[in-house]
N, C-alpha and C positions, 0 to 999 in steps of 0.2 A: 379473396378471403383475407381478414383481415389478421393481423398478429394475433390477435384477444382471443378470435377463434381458431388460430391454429394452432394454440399455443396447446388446448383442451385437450386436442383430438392426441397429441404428441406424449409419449409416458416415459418422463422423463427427470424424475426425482425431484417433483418441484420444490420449493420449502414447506409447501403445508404437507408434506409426504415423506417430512424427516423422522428417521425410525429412530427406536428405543437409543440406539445407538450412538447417532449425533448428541443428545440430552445427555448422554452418559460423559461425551467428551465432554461437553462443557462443563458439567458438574467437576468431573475431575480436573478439568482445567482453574475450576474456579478454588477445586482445594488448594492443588499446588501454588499457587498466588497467596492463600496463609501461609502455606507450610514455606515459602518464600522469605513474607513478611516472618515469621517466628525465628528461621533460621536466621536471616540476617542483621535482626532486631539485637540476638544477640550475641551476634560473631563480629561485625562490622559497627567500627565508633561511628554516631553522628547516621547511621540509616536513618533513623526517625526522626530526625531534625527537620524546622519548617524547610529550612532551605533546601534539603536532598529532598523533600518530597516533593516539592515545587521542579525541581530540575527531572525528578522522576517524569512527571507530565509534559515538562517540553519537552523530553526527549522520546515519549508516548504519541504527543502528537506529531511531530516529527517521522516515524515509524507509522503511525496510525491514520492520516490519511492521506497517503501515498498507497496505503495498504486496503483500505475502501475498495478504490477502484480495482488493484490488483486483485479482490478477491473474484470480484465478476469475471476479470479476463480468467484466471484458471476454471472458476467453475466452468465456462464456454469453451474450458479444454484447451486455453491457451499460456501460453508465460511471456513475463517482459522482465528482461535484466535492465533496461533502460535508464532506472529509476535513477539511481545515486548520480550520474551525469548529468542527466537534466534537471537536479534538481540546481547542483550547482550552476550548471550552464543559465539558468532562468535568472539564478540570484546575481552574474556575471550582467548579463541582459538588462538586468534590471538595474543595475546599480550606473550602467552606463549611459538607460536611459533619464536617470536623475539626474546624473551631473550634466547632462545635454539641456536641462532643464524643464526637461516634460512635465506636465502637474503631476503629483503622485497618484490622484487617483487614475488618470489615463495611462500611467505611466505602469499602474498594477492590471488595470483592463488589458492594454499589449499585452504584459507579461504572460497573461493566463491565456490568450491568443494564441503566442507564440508556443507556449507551452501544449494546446490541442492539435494545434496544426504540425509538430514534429511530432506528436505521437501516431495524426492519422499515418504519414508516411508508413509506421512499424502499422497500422490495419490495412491500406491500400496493397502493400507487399503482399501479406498474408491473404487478402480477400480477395483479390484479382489477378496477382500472379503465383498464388500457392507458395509465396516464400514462408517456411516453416517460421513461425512469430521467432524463437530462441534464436534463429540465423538473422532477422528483421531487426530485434533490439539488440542484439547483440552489437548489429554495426552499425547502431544510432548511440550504442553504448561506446562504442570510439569514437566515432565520429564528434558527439558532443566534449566530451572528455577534449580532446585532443585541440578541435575549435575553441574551450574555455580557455585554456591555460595557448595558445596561443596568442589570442585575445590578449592577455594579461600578463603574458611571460611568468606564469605560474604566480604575480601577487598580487595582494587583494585590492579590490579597487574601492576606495573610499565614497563614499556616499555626503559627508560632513552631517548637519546637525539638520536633522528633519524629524521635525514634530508628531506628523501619521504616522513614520516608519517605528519613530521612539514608541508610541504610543502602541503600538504591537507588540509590543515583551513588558509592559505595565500592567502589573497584577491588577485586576477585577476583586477586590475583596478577598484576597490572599488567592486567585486562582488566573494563573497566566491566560492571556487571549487566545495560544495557539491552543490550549486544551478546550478553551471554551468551543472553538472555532472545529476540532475534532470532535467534537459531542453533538454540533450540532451538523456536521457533515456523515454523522456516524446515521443519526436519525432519516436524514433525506436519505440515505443509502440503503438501509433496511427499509423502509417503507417501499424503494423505489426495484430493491427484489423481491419481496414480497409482495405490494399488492399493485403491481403495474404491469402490460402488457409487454413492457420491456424487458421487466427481468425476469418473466415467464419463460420468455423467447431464448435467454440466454441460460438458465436451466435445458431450457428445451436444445439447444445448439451443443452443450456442452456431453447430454444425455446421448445423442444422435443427431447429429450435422444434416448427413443423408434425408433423415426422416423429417427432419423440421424444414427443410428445403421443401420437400414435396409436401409439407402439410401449408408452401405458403408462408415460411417465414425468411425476409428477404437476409438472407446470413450474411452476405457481403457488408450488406451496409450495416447489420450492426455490427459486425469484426471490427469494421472503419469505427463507428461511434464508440465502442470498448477503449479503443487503444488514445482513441481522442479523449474520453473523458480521463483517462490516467496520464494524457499529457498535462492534461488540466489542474488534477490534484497535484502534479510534480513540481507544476509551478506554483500553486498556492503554501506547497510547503517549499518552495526555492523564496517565497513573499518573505515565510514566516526568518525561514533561515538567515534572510538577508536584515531583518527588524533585531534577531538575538546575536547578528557576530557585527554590525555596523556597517558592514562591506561585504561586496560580494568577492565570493571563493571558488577559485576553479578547481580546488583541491578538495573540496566540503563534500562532504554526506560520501565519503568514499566508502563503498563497501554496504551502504543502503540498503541497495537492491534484496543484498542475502538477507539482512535483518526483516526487509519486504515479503517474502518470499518464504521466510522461517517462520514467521508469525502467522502468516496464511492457513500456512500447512499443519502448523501445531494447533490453529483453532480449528482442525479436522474438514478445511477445505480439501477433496482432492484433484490431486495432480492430473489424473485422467479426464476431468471434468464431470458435470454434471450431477453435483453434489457439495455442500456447503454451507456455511450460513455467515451472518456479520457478527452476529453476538460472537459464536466463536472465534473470529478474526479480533474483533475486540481483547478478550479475554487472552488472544494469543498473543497480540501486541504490549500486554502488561507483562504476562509472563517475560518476553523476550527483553523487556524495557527495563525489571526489576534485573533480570540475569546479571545482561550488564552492566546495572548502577552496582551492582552492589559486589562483584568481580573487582570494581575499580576501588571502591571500597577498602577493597581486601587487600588490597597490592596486586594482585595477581598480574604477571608477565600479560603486556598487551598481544602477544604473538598466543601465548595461550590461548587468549580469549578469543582467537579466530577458531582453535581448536573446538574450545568447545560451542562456539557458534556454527560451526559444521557439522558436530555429532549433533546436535539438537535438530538438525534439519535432517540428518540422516533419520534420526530415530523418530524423526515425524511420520517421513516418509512410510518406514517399514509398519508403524502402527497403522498409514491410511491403508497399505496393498490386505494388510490383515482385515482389516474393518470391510475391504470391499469384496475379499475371499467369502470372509464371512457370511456379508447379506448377498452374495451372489449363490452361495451353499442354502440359505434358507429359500431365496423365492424359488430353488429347484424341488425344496422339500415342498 
């Protein structure tokens, strides 16, 4: 049987079967992003300026796709803290494989290689030997960390003056490449959970593991392909990271993961799986993007803003266990 068909037979909250509910998230997700922009408009000098809106976006794309991919692995009921290491570890990778003098473009092909194949390790663990994904990246999440900055003795490795790389943080008509590049990785992403056989499967996995096994859908190997393709995205934003700081950093994108992970969950992915969408991952990624542009804005203590980068993920949380209280209370009625 093939995926297509056994994706059918599996009732498993696919996206065309998002209730009143998810709509409601987004809508309100999409208010708070005014009432964002109105507060900060005017509390914080210089938020509306071209230049913070510009840095709003790479630091959106940056967060947003890394966060793509992650949204698949939670709805299939899984998580990766893996992100912020390998995003640096890639832009390490990659910086070293320029000054070896690889052409750039082969030199971005490994990258995003390297970058699927450290992620299968975190789906192989989980698909074959039942290693819980959070124990899998978590020790891909040292592991990489710890390989960078030895690499490096924690500094940056120069890259010198390279024209492709420069040409990836050159505005497009007032609008940076890495957002252009999450717009269009945003669209192959929703199309590719909603009308594909794939991201049927992964609704369907995240819905009931058990059940999509025996309706015929091979769960291993997509666990494997899940964790590969967000090794993928980690390194296309390890590409971009390496284009906006000159050199690669073993120390970069620290703390990522959660900003990964909060944006998810705030765009009313859940944690349990088998429920979600990309628009509200989107939507969750500005929220999270605008937070902290405009926190920094404000002066606010950096160590605060870990603060409240954790209530925001609490309070994502406690809204999803409600939301799923909820419709698990209605399909009883």
């Amino acid at each position: 049987m093939s995926n297509d068909q056994a994706v059918r037979t599996v009732p498993s909250g696919a996206p065309r079967r998002r209730g009143f509910s998810q709509h409601m998230n987004e809508i309100s997700l999409f208010v708070a992003i005014v009432v964002l922009y109105v507060v900060f408009t005017t509390t914080a000098n210089g938020f509306m300026s071209f230049n913070n809106q510009i840095n709003i976006l790479r630091d959106a794309a940056t967060i947003g796709i890394a966060a793509w991919a992650a949204t698949l692995i939670i709805i299939s009921g899984e998580i990766d803290v893996s992100v912020g290491p390998m995003v640096a570890f890639i832009s390490v990778a990659l910086a070293y494989l320029l000054q070896w003098g690889v052409p750039t473009p082969l030199a971005f092909v490994l990258a995003i290689i390297i970058g699927a194949a450290l992620g299968s390790i975190a789906g192989i663990l989980r698909a074959y030997f039942d290693v819980p994904s959070f124990v899998g990246t978590l020790g891909l999440w040292s592991a990489l960390r710890g390989t960078a900055l030895f690499m490096t003795d924690a500094l940056p490795v120069s890259i010198g003056r390279n024209d492709i790389v420069d040409m990836l943080d050159r505005p497009v008509l007032g609008v940076p490449p890495a957002a252009i590049i999450m717009l269009i990785l945003f669209a192959v992403f929703a199309f590719v959970s909603r009308k594909t056989a794939f991201g049927r499967s992964v609704y369907a996995i995240g819905g009931n593991p058990q059940a999509a096994f025996l309706s015929g859908i091979n769960v291993a190997r997509i666990r494997v392909q899940l964790f590969a393709i967000a090794g993928a995205m980690a390194a296309v934003s390890g590409i971009l990271l390496l284009s906006r700081l000159g050199s690669g950093n073993a120390t970069a994108a620290s703390g990522l993961e959660f900003d990964v992970i909060a944006a998810v969950v705030v765009g009313g992915t859940a944690l349990s799986g088998g429920r979600g969408s990309m628009l509200g991952t989107l939507l969750g990624v500005l929220v999270i993007t605008l937070i902290g542009n405009g926190l920094v804005l404000l002066g606010i203590n950096p160590f605060f803003q870990q603060v409240v980068r954790g209530l925001i993920i609490v309070v994502a949380v406690l809204a999803n266990i409600q939301a799923i209280k909820r419709g698990a209370a209605r399909n009883k009625g």
